[in-house]
MIFI-542685 format. One record per atom (N, C-alpha, C): x, y, z; residue in three letters. Coordinates in steps of 0.001 Angstrom, whole numbers, padded with zeros to 6 digits, always signed. Example, Ala and Ser with C-alpha at 12.3 -4.5 7.8 and 13.67 -1.06 7.14 Angstrom:
<nodes>
+013190-005690+007800ALA/+012300-004500+007800ALA/+013200-003300+007800ALA/+012850-002250+007080SER/+013670-001060+007140SER/+012900+000030+007870SER/
</nodes>
This chain:
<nodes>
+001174+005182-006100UNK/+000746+006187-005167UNK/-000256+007123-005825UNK/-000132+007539-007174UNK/-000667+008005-007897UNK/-002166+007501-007733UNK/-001960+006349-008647UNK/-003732+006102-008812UNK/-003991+005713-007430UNK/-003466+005252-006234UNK/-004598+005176-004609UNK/-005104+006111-004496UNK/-004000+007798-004856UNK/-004477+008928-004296UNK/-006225+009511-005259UNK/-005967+008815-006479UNK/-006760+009098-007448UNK/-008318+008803-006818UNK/-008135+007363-006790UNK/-009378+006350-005858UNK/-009913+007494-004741UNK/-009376+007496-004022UNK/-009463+008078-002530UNK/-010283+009372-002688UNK/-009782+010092-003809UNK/-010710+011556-003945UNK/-011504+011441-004825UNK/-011861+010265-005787UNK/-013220+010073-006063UNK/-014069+009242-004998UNK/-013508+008731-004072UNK/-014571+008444-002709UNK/-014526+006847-002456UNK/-013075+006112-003378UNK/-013559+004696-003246UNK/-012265+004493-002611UNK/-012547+003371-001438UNK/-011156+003147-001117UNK/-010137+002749-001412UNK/-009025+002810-001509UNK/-007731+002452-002167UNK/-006496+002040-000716UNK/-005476+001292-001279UNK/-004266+001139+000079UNK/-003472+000678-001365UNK/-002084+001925-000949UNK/-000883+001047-001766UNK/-000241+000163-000995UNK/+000512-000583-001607UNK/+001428-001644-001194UNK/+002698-000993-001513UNK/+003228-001158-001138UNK/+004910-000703-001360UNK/+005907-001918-000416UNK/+006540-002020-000898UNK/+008034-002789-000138UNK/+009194-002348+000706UNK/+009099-002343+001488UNK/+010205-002058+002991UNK/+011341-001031+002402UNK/+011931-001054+001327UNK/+013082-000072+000678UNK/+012405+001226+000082UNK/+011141+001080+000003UNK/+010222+002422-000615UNK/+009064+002885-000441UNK/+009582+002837+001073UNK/+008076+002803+002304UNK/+008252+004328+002228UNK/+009263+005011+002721UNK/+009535+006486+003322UNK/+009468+007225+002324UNK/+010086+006785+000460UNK/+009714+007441-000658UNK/+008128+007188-000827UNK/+007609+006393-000649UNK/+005860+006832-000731UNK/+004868+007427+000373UNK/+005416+007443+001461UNK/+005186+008738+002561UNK/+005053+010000+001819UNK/+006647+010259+001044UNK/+006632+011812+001119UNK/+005968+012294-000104UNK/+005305+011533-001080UNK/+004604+011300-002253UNK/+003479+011072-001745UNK/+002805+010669-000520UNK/+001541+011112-000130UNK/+001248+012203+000106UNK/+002721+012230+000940UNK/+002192+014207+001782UNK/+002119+015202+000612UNK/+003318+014616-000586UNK/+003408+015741-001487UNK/+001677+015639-002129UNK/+000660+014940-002738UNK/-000064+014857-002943UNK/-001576+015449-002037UNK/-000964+015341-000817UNK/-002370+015732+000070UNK/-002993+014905+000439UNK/-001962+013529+000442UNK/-002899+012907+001642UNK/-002279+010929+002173UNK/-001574+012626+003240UNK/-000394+012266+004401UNK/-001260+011013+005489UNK/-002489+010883+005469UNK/-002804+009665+006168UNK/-003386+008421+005219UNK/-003038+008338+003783UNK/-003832+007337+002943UNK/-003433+006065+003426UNK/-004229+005562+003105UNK/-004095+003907+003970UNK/-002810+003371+002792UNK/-002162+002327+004017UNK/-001244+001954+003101UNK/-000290+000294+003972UNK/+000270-000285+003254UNK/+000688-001360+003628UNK/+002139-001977+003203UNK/+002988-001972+004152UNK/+004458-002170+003359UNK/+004777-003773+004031UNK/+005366-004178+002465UNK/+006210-005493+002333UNK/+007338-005728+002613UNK/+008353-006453+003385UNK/+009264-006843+003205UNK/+009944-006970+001705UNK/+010995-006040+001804UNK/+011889-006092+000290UNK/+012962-007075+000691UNK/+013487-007759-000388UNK/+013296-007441-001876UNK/+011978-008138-002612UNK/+011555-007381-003861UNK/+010398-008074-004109UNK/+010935-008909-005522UNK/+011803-008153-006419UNK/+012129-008129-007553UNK/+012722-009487-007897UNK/+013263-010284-006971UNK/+014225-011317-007245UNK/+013917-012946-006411UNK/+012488-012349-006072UNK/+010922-013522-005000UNK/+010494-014161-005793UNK/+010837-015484-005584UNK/+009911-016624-006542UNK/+008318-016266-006379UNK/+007899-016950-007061UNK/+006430-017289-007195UNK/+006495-017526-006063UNK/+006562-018387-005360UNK/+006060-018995-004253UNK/+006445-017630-002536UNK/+007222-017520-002795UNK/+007842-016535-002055UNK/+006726-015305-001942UNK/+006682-014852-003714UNK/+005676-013602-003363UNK/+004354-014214-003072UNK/+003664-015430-003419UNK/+002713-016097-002723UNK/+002906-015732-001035UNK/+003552-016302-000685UNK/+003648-015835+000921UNK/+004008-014309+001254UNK/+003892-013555+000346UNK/+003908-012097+001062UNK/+002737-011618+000830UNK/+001778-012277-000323UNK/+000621-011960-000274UNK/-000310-012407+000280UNK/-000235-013360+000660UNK/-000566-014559+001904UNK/-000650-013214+003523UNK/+000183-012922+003666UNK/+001030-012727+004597UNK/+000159-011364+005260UNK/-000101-010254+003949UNK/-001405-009475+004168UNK/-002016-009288+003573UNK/-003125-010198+002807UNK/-004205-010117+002474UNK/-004814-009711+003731UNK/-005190-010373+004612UNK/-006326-009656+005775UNK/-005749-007965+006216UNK/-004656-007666+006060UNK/-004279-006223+006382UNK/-005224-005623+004927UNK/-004910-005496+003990UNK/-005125-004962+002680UNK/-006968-004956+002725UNK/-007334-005772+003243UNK/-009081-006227+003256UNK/-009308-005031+004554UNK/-008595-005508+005576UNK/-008882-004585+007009UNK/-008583-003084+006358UNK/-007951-002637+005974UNK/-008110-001462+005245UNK/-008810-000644+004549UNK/-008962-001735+003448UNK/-009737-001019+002820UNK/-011177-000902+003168UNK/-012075-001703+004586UNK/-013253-001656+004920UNK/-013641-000368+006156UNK/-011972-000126+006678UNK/-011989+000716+007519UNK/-012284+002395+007229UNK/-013009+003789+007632UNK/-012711+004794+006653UNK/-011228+005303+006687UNK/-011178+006085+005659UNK/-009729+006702+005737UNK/-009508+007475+006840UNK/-008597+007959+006913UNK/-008425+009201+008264UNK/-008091+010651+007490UNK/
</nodes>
């Protein structure tokens, strides 16, 4: 959350990824930061215990979200 927010206020676009169990803890780590609309994209958890192939298909799954993002401006 850190370095997206970093990106974002030097002017380049950024989107974190986060996983379904630590979607709402990186919300309030945006807002706490200043910036409660940063683009962002959550995974189905668990991630920690996803084969290769598995996290292949979650990255599969949104690459075109993560691309659509980051071409879009921020809000």
């Amino acid at each position: 959350m850190h370095d997206t927010t970093w990106f974002e206020i030097q002017g380049r676009p950024a989107v974190y990824i986060a996983s379904s169990e630590f979607a709402d803890a990186a919300d309030v780590q945006a807002h706490a930061l200043g910036l409660p609309d940063v683009r962002r994209i959550v995974v189905p958890h668990p991630i920690q215990d996803a084969t290769d192939d598995e996290m292949r298909a979650k990255a599969d799954a949104i690459v075109d979200a993560v691309i659509g993002a980051l071409v879009q401006p921020s809000s």
